[in-house]
PyMOL CGO cylinders between C-alpha atoms (Angstrom):
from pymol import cmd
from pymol.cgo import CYLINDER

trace = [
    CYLINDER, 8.28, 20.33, -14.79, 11.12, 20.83, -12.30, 0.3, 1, 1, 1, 1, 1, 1,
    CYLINDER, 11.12, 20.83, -12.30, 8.89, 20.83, -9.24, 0.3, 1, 1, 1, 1, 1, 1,
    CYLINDER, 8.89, 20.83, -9.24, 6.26, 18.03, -10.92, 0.3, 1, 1, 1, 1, 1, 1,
    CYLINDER, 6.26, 18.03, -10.92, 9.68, 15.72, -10.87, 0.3, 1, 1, 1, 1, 1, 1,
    CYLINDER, 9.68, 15.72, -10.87, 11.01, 16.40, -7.13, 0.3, 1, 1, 1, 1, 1, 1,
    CYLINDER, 11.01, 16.40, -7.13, 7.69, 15.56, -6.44, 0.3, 1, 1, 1, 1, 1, 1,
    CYLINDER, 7.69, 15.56, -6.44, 7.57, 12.40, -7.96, 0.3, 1, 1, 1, 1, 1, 1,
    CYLINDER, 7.57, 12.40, -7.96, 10.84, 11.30, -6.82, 0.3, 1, 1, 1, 1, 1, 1,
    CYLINDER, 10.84, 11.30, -6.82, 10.49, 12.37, -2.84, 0.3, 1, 1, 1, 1, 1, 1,
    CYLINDER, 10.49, 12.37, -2.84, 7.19, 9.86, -3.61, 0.3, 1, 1, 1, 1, 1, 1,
    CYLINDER, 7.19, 9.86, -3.61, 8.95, 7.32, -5.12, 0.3, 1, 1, 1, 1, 1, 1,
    CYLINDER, 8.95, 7.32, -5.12, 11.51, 7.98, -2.30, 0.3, 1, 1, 1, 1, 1, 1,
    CYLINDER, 11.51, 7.98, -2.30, 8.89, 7.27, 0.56, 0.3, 1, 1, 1, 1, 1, 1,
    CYLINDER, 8.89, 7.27, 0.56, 6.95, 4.21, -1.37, 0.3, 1, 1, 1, 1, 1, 1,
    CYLINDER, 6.95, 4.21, -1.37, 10.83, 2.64, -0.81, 0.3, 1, 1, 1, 1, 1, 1,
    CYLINDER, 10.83, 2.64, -0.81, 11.29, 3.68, 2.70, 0.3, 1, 1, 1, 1, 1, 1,
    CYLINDER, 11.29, 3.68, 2.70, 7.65, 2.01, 3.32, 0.3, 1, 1, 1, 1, 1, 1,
    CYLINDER, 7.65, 2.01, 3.32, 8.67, -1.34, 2.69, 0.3, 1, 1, 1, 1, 1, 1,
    CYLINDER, 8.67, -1.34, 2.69, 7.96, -3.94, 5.51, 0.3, 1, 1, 1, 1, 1, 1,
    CYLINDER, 7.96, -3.94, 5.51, 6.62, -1.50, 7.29, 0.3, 1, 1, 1, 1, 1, 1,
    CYLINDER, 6.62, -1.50, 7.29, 2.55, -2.33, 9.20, 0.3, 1, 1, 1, 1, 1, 1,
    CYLINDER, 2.55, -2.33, 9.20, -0.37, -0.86, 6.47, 0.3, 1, 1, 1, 1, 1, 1,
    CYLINDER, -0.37, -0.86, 6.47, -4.17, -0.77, 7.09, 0.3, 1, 1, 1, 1, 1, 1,
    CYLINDER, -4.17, -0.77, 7.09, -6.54, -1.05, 4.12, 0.3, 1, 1, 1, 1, 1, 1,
    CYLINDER, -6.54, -1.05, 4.12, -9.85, 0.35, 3.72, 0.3, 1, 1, 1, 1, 1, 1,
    CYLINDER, -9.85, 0.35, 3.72, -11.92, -0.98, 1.22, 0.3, 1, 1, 1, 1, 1, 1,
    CYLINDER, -11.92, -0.98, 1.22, -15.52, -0.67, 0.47, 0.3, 1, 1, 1, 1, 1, 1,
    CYLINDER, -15.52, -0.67, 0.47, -18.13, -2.16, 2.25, 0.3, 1, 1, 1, 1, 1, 1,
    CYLINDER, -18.13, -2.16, 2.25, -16.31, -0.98, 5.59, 0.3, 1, 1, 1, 1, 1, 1,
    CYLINDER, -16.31, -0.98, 5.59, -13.56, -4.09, 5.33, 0.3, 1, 1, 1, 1, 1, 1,
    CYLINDER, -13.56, -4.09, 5.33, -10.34, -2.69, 6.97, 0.3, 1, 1, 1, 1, 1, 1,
    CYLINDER, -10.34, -2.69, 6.97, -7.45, -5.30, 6.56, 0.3, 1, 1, 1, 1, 1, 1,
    CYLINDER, -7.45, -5.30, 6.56, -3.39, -5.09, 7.48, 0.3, 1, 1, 1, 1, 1, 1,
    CYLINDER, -3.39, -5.09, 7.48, -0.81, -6.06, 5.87, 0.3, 1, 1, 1, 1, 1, 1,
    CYLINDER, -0.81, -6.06, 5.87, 3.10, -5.41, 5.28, 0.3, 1, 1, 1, 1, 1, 1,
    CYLINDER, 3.10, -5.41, 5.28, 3.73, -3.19, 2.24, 0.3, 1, 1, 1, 1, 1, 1,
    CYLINDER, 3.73, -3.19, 2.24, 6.60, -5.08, 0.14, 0.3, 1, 1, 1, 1, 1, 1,
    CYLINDER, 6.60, -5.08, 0.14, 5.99, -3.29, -2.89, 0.3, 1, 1, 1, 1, 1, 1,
    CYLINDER, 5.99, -3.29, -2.89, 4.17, -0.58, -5.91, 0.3, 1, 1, 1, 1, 1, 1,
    CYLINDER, 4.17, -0.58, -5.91, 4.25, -0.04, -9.01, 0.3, 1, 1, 1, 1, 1, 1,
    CYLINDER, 4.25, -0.04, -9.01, 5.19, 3.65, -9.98, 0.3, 1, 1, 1, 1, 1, 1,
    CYLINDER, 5.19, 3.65, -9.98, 1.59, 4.41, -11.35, 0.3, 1, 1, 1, 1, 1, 1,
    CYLINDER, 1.59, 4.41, -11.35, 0.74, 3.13, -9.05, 0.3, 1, 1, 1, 1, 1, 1,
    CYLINDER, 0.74, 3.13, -9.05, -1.65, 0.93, -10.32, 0.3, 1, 1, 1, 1, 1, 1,
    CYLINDER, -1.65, 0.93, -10.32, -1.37, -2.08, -7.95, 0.3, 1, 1, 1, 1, 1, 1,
    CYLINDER, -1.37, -2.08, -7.95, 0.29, -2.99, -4.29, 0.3, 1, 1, 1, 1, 1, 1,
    CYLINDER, 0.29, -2.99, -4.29, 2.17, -5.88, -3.38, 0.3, 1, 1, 1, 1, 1, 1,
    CYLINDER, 2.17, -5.88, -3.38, 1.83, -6.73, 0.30, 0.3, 1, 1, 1, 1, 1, 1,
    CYLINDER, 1.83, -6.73, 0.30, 2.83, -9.38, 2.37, 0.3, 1, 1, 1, 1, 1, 1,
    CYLINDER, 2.83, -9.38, 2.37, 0.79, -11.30, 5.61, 0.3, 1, 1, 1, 1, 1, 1,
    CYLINDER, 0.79, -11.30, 5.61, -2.51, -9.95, 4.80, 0.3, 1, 1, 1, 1, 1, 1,
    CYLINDER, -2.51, -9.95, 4.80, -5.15, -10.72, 7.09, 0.3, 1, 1, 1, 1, 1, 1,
    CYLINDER, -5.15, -10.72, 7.09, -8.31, -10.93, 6.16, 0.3, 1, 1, 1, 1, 1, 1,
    CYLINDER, -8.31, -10.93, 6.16, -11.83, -11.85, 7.66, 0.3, 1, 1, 1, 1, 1, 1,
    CYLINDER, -11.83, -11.85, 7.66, -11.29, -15.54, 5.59, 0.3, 1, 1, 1, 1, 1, 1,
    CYLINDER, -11.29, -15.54, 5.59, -7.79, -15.95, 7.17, 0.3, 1, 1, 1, 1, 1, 1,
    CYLINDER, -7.79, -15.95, 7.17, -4.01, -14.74, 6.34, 0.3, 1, 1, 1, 1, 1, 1,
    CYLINDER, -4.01, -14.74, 6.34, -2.75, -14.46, 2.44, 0.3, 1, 1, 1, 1, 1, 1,
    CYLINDER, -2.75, -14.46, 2.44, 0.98, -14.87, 2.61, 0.3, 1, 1, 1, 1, 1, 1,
    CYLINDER, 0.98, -14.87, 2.61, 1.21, -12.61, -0.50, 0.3, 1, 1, 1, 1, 1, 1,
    CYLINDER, 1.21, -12.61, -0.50, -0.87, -10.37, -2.50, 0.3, 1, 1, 1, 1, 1, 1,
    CYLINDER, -0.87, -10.37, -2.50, -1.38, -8.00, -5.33, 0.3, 1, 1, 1, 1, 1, 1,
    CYLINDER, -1.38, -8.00, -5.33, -3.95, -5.37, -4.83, 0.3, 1, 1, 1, 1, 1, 1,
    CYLINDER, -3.95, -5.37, -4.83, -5.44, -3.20, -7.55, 0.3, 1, 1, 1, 1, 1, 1,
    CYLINDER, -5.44, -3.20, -7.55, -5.50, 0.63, -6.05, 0.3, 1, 1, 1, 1, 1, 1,
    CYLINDER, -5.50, 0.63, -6.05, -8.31, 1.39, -7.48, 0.3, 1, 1, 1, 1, 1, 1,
    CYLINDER, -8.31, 1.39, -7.48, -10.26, -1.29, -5.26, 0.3, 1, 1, 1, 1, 1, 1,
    CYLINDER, -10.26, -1.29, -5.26, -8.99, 0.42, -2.13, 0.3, 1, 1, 1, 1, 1, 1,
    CYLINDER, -8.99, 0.42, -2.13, -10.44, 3.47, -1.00, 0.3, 1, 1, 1, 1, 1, 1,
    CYLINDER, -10.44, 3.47, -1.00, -7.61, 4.35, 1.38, 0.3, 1, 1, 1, 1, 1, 1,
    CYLINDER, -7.61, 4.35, 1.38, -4.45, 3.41, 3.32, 0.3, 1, 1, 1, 1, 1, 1,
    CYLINDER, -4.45, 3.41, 3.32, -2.39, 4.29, 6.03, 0.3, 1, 1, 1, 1, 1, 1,
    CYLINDER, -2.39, 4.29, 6.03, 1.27, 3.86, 7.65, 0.3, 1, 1, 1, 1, 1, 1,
    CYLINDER, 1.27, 3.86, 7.65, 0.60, 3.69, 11.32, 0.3, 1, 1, 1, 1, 1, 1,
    CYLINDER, 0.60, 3.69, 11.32, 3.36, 5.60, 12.97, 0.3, 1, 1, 1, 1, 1, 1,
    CYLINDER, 3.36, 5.60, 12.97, 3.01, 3.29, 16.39, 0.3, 1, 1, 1, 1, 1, 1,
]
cmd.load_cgo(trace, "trace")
């Protein structure tokens, strides 16, 4: 239990540090999107990003279910 709860809080810990920081999206269908991470729930079940662009234009705020995403990624540059 000890190590299952450092765990969760060094995760918790990073979601934070992630905030309005660049993301990339990959959902299915081979759609890649950005976005700035604002935001998760501690499930987490959904995302909250902000200046999403997508192939129909820029969202200035969304919610995105994680299980709709197949993966995403901090780029470091």
């Amino acid at each position: 239990p000890l190590l299952r709860s450092a765990l969760r809080q060094r995760f918790l810990r990073a979601l934070a540090a992630a905030r309005g920081r660049r993301l990339r999206l990959w959902l299915p269908g081979g759609l890649r999107l950005e976005a700035t991470f604002g935001a998760a729930d501690s499930e987490p079940v959904t995302i909250q990003v902000d200046q999403l662009r997508t192939p129909l234009g820029l969202q200035d705020a969304a919610l995105l279910r994680c299980g709709d995403l197949i993966a995403f990624s901090f780029p470091l540059t």
